[in-house]
SESE-92162 format. One record per residue (C-alpha): z negated, y negated, x; residue number from 0. Coordinates in pm, 1 decimal. Layout:
<rovos>
<rovo pz="Z" py="Y" px="X" n="NUM"/>
...
</rovos>
This chain:
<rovos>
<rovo pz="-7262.9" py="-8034.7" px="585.8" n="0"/>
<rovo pz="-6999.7" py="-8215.2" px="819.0" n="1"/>
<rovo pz="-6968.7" py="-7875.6" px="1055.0" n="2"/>
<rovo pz="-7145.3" py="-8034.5" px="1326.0" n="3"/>
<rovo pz="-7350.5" py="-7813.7" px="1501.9" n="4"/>
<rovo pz="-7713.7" py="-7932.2" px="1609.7" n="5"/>
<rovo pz="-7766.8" py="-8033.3" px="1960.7" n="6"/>
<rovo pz="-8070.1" py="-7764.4" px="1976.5" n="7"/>
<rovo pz="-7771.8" py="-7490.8" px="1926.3" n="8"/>
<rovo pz="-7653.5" py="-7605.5" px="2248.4" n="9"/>
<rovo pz="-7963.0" py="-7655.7" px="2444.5" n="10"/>
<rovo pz="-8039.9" py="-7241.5" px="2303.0" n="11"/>
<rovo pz="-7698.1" py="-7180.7" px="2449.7" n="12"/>
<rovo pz="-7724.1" py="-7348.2" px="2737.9" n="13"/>
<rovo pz="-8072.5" py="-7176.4" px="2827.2" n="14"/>
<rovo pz="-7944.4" py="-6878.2" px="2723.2" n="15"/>
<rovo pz="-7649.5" py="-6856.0" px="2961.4" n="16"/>
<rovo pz="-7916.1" py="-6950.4" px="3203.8" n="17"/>
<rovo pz="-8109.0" py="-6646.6" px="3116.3" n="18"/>
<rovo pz="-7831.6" py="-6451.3" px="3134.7" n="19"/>
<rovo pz="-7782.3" py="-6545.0" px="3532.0" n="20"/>
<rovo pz="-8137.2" py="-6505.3" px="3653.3" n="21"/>
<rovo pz="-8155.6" py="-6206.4" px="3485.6" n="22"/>
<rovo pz="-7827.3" py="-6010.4" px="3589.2" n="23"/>
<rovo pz="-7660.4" py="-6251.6" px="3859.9" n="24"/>
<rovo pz="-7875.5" py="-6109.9" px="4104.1" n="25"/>
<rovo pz="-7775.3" py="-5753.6" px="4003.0" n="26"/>
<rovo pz="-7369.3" py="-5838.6" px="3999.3" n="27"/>
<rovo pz="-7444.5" py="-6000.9" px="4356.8" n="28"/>
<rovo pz="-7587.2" py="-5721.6" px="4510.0" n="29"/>
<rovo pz="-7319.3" py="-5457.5" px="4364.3" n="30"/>
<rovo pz="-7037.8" py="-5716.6" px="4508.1" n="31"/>
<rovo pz="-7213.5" py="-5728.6" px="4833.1" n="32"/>
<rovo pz="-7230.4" py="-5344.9" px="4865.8" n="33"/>
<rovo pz="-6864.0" py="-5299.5" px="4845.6" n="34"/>
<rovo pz="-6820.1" py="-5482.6" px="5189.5" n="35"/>
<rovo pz="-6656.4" py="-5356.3" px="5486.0" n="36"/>
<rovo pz="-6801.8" py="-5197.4" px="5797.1" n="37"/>
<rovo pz="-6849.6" py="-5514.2" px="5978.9" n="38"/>
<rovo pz="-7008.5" py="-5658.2" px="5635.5" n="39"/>
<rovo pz="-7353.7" py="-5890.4" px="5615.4" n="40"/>
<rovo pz="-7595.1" py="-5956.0" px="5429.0" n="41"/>
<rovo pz="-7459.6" py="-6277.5" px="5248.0" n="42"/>
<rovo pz="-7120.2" py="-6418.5" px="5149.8" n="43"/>
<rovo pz="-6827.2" py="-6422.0" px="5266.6" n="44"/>
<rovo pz="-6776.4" py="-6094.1" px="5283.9" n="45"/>
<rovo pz="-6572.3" py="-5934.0" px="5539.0" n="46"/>
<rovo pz="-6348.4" py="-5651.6" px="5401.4" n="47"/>
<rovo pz="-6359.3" py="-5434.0" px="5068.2" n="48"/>
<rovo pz="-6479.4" py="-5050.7" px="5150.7" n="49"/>
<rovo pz="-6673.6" py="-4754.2" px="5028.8" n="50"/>
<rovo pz="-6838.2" py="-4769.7" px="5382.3" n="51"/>
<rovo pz="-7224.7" py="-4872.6" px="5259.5" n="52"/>
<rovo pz="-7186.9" py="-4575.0" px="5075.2" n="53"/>
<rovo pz="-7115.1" py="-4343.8" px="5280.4" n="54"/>
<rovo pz="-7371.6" py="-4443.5" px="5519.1" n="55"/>
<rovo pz="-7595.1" py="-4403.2" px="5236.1" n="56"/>
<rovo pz="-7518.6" py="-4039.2" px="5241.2" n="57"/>
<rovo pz="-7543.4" py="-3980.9" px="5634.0" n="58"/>
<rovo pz="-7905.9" py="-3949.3" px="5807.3" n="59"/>
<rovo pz="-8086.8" py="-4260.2" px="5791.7" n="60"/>
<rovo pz="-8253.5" py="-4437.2" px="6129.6" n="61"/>
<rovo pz="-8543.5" py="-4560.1" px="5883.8" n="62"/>
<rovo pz="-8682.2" py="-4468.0" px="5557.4" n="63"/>
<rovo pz="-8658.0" py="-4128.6" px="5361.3" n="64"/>
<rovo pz="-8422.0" py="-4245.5" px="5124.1" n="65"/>
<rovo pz="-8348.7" py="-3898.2" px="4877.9" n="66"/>
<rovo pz="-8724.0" py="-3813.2" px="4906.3" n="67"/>
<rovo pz="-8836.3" py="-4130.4" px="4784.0" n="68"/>
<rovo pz="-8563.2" py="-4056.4" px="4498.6" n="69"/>
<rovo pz="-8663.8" py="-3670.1" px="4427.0" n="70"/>
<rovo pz="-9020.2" py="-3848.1" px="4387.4" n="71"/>
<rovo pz="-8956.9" py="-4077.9" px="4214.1" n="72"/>
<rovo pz="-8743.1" py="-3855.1" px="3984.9" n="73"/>
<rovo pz="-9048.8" py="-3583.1" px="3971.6" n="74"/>
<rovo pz="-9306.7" py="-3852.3" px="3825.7" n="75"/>
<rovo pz="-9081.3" py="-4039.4" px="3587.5" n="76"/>
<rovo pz="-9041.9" py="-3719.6" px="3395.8" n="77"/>
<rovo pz="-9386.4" py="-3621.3" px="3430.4" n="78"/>
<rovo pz="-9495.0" py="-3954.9" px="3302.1" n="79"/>
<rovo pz="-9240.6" py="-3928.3" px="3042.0" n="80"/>
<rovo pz="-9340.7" py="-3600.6" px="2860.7" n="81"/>
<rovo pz="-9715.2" py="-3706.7" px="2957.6" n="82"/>
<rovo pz="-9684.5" py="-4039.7" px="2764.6" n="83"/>
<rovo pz="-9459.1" py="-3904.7" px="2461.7" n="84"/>
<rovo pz="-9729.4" py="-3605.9" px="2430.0" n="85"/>
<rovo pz="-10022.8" py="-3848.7" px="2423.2" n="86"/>
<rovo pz="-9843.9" py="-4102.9" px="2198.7" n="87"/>
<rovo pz="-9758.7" py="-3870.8" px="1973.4" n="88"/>
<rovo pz="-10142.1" py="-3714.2" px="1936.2" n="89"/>
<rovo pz="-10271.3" py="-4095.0" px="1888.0" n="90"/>
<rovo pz="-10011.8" py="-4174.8" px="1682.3" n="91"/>
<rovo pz="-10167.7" py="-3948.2" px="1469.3" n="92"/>
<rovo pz="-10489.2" py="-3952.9" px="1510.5" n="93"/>
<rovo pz="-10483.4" py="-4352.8" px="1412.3" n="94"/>
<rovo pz="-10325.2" py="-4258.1" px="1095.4" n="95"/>
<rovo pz="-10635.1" py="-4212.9" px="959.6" n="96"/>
<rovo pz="-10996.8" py="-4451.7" px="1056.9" n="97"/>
<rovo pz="-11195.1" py="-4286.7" px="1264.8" n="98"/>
<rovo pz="-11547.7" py="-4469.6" px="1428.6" n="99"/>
<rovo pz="-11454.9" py="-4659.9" px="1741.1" n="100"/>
<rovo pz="-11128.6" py="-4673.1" px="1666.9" n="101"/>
<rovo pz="-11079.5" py="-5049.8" px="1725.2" n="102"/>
<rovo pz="-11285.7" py="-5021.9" px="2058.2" n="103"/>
<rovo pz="-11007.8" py="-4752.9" px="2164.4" n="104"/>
<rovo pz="-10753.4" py="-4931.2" px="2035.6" n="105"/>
<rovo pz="-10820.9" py="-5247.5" px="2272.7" n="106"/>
<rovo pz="-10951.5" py="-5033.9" px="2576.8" n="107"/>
<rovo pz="-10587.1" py="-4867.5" px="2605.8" n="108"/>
<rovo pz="-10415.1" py="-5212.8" px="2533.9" n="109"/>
<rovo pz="-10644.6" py="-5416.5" px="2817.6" n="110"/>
<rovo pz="-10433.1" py="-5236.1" px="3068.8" n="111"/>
<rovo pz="-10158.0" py="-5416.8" px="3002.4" n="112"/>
<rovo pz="-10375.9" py="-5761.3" px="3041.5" n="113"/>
<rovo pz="-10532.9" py="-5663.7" px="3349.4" n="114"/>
<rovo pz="-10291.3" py="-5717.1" px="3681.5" n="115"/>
<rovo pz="-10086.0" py="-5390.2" px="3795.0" n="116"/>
<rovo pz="-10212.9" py="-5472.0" px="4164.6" n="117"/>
<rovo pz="-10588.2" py="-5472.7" px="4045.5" n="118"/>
<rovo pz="-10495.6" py="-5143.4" px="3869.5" n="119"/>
<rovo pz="-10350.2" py="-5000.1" px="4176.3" n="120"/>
<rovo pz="-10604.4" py="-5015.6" px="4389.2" n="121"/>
<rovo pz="-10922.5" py="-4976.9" px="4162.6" n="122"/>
<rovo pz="-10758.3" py="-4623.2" px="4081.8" n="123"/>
<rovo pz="-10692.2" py="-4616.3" px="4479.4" n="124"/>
<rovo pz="-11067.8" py="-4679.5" px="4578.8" n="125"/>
<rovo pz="-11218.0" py="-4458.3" px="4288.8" n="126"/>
<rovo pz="-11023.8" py="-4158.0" px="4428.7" n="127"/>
<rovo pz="-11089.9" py="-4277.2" px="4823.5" n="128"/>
<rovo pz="-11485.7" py="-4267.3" px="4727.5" n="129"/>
<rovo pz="-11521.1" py="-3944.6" px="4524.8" n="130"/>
<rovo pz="-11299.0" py="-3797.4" px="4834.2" n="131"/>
<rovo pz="-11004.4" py="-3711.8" px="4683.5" n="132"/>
<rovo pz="-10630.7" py="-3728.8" px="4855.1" n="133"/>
<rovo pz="-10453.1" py="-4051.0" px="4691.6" n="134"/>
<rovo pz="-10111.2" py="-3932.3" px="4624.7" n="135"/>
<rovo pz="-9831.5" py="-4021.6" px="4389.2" n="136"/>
<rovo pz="-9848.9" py="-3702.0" px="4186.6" n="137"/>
<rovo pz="-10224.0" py="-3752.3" px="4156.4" n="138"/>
<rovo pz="-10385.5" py="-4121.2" px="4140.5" n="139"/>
<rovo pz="-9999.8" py="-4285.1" px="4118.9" n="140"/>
<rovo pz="-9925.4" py="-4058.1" px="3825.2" n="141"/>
<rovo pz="-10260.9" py="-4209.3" px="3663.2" n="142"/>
<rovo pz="-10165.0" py="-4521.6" px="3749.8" n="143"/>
<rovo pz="-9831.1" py="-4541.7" px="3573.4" n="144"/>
<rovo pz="-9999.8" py="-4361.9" px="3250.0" n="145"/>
<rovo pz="-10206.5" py="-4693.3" px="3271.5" n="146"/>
<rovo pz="-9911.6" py="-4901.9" px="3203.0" n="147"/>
<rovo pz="-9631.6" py="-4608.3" px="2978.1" n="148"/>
<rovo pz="-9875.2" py="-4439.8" px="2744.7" n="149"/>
<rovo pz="-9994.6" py="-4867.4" px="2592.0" n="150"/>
<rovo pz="-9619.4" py="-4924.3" px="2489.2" n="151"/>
<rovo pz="-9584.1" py="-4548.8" px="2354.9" n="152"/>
<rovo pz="-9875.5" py="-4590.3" px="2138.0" n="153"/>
<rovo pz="-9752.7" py="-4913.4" px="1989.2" n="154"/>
<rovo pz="-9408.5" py="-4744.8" px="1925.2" n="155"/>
<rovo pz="-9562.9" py="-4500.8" px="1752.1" n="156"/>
<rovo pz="-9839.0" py="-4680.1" px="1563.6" n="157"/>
<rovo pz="-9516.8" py="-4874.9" px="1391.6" n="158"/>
<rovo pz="-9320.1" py="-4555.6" px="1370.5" n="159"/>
<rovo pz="-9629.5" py="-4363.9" px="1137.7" n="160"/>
<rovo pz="-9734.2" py="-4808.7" px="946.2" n="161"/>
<rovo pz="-9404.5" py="-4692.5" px="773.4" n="162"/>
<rovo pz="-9381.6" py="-4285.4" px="763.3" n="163"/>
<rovo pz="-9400.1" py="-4192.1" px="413.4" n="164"/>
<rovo pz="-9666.0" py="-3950.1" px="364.9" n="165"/>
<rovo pz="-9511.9" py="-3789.2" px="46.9" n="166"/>
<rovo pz="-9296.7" py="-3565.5" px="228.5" n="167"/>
<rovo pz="-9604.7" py="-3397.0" px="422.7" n="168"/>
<rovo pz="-9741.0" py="-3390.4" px="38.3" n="169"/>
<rovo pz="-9444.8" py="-3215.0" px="-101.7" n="170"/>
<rovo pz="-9425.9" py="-2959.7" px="191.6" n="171"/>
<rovo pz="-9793.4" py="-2906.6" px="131.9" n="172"/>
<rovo pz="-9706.2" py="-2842.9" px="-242.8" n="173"/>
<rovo pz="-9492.8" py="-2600.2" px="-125.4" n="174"/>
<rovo pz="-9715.0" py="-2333.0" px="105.8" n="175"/>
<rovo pz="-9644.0" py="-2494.6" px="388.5" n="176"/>
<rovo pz="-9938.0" py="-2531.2" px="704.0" n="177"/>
<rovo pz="-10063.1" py="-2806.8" px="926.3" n="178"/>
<rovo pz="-9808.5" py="-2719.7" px="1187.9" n="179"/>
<rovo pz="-9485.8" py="-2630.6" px="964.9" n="180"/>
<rovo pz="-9553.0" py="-2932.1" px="822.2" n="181"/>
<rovo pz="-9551.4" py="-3115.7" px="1139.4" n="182"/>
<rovo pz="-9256.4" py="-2913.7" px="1280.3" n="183"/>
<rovo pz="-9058.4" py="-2931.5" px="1021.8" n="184"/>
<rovo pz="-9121.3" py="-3202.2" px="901.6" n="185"/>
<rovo pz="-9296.1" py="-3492.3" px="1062.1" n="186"/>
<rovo pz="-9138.1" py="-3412.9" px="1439.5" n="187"/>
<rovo pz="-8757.1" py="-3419.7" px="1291.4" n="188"/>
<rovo pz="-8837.8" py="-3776.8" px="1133.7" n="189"/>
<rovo pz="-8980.2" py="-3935.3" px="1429.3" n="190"/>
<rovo pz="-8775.6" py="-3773.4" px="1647.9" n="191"/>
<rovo pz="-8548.5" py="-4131.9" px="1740.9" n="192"/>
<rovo pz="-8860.9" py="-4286.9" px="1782.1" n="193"/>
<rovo pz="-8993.9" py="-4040.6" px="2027.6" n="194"/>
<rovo pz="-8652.5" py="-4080.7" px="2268.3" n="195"/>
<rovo pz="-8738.3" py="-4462.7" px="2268.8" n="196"/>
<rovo pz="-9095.4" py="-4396.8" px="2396.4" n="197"/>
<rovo pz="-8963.4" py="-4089.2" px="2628.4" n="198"/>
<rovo pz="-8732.5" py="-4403.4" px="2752.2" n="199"/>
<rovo pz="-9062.3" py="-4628.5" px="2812.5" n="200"/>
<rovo pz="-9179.5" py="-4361.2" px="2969.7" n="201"/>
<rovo pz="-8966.2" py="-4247.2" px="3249.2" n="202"/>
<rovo pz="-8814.1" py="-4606.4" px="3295.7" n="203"/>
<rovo pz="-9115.0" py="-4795.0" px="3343.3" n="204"/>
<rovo pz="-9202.3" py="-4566.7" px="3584.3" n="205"/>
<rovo pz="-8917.1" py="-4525.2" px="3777.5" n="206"/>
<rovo pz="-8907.3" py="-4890.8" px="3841.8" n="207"/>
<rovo pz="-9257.0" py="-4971.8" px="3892.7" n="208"/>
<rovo pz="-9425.8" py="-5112.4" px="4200.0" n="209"/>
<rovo pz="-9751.9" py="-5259.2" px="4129.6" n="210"/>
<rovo pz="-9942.3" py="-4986.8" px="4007.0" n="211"/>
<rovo pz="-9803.2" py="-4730.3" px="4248.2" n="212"/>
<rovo pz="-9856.4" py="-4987.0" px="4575.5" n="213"/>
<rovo pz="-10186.9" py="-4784.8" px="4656.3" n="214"/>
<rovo pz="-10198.1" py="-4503.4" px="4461.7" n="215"/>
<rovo pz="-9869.6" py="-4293.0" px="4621.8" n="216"/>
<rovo pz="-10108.7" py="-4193.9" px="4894.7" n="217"/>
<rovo pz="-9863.1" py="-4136.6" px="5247.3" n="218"/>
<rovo pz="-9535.9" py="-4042.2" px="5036.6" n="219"/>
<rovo pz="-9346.7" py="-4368.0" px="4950.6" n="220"/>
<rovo pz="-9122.5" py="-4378.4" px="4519.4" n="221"/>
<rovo pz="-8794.9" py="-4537.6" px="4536.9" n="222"/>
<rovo pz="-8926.6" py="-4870.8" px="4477.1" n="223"/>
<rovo pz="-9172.4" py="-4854.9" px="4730.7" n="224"/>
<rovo pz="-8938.7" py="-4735.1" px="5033.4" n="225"/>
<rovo pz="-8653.9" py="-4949.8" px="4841.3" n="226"/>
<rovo pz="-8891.8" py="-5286.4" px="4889.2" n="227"/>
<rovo pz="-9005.9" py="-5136.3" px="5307.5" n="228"/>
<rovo pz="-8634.9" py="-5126.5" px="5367.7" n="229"/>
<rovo pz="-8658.0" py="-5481.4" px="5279.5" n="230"/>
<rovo pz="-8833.4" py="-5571.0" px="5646.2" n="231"/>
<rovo pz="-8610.5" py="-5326.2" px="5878.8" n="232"/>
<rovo pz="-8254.8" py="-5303.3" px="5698.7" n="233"/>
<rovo pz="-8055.7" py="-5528.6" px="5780.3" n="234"/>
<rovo pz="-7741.9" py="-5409.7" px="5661.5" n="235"/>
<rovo pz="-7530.5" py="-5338.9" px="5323.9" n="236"/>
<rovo pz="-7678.5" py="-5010.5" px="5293.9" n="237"/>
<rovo pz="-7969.2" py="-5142.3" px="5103.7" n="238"/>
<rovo pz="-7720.5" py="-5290.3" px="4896.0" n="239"/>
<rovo pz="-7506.6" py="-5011.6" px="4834.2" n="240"/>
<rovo pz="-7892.0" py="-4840.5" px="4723.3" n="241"/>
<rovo pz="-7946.2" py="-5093.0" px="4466.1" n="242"/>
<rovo pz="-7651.1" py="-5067.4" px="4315.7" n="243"/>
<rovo pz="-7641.0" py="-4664.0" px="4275.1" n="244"/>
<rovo pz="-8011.0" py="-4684.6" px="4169.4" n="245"/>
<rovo pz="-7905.9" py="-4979.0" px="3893.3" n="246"/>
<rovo pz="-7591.3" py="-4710.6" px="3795.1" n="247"/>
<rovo pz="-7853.3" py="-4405.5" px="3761.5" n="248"/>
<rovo pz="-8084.2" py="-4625.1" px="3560.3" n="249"/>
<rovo pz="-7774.1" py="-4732.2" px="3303.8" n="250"/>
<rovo pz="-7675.6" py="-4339.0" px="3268.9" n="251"/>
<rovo pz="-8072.3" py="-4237.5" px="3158.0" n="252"/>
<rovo pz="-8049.5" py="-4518.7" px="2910.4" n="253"/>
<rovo pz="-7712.7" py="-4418.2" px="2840.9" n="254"/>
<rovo pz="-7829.5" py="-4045.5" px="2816.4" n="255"/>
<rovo pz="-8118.0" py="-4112.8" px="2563.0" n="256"/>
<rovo pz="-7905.1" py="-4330.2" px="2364.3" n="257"/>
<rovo pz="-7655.5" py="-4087.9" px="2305.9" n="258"/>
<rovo pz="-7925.4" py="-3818.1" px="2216.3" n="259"/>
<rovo pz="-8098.3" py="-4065.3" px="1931.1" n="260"/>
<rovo pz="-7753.7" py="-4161.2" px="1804.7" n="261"/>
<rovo pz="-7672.5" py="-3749.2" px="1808.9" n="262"/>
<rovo pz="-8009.3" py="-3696.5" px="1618.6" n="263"/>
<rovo pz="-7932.4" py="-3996.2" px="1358.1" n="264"/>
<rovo pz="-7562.3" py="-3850.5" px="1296.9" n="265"/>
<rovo pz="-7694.1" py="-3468.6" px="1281.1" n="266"/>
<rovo pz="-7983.1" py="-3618.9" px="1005.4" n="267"/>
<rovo pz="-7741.0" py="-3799.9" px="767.3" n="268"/>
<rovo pz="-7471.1" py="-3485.3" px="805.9" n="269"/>
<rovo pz="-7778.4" py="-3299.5" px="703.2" n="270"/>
<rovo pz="-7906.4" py="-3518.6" px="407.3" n="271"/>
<rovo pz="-7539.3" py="-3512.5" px="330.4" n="272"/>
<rovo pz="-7543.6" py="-3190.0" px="286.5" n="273"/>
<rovo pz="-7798.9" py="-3109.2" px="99.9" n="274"/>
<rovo pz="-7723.3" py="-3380.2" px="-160.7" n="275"/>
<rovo pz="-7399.6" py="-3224.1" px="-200.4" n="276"/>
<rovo pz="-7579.3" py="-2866.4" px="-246.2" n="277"/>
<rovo pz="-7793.2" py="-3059.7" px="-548.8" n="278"/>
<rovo pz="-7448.3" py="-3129.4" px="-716.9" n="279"/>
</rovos>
């Protein structure tokens, strides 16, 4: 070896720091733009440093219902969220052991993520128009965003229980213990890091999503919806200055559910700690 790196390590580098811009230039551009000063645009250069976009944010909008979008938004990630981590957790189990038409189940659940969000969105829309029902995000859109969560909460959890040891359910079994003891004290405390990844899944992908909510929120626009009508009538910072407190709120849920699996993983060791100290 003459300590010569390959010239496909740079070309990965190079395409790398490429990724890197596409994926957050666009985010650092918007919070720069945001931070402009009353008489700021749209684009470079910008014209002052202020808090102002922010503000304005905060004062009664000429266009758009800004806050309700949010509060929806809000509502249906977390009912998507304990929706998907309910159901993933009750397949999760239920694919622990074979069970007829299990692989038919298996890839009926998983073609949703195959099939375009926008076909999704409004086959859920017309099915609900036609049997007369009111299309509305808490209603068809919530439906339509289980389409898309509850696939990727499965699969976490069809991992987690391809590697869960069954010989502690045995032991507690050995020991008196029910169905449900066993699965509260036992299986639920061992999965529980898994099941703030897939409670992540689920209220992210929601919050964000478009596609599958485009024709299914009924009358009431989510965030992204009103976010991407904004688009066509705002033409100042302020849609800026949205972007970037919606990109900070998303950062402090992730933020929030990480600290809550690393609490969980810390309490778990003090406790196995513990107890091997009590067997001494």
């Amino acid at each position: 070896m003459d300590g010569k790196r390959p010239l496909s390590f740079y070309i990965l580098g190079a395409f790398f720091v490429l990724f890197l811009i596409f994926l957050y230039g666009p985010t650092f551009t918007i919070g720069i733009l945001s931070f402009q000063g009353p008489g700021g645009g749209l684009t470079f250069p910008m014209r002052g440093v202020s808090l102002h976009w922010f503000d304005e944010l905060f004062q009664t909008q000429a266009v758009g219902d800004i806050w309700g979008s949010f509060r929806r938004s809000l509502a249906l990630g977390l009912m998507v969220m304990v929706t998907t981590v309910v159901l993933s957790i009750m397949g999760g189990l239920a694919y622990r052991k074979r069970f007829a038409g299990s692989n038919i189940v298996f890839y009926i659940i998983m073609a949703s993520l195959v099939i375009p969000s926008i076909l999704v969105s409004l086959g859920i829309g017309l099915i609900f128009s036609q049997l007369g029902w009111d299309v509305h995000w808490s209603t068809s859109g919530f439906g339509a965003q289980l389409t898309w969560t509850l696939p990727f909460g499965l699969l976490i959890m069809f991992a987690v229980f391809n590697r869960f040891n069954p010989a502690y359910e045995e032991a507690a079994r050995d020991q008196g213990a029910t169905s449900w003891q066993v699965f509260q004290h036992i299986v639920l405390p061992l999965i529980a890091p898994s099941l703030i990844g897939v409670a992540l899944f689920g209220f992210t992908l929601s919050y964000d999503e478009f596609a599958r909510t485009l024709l299914t929120s009924g009358s009431y626009n989510t965030l992204p919806l009103e976010i991407f009508g904004m688009t066509t009538n705002v033409t100042s910072p302020v849609l800026y200055a949205l972007g970037t407190l919606t990109t900070l709120f998303s950062l402090s849920i992730i933020g929030v559910f990480l600290c809550i699996a690393l609490f969980i993983q810390r309490r778990r060791a003090k406790q196995g700690s513990d107890a091997g100290k009590g067997m001494v």
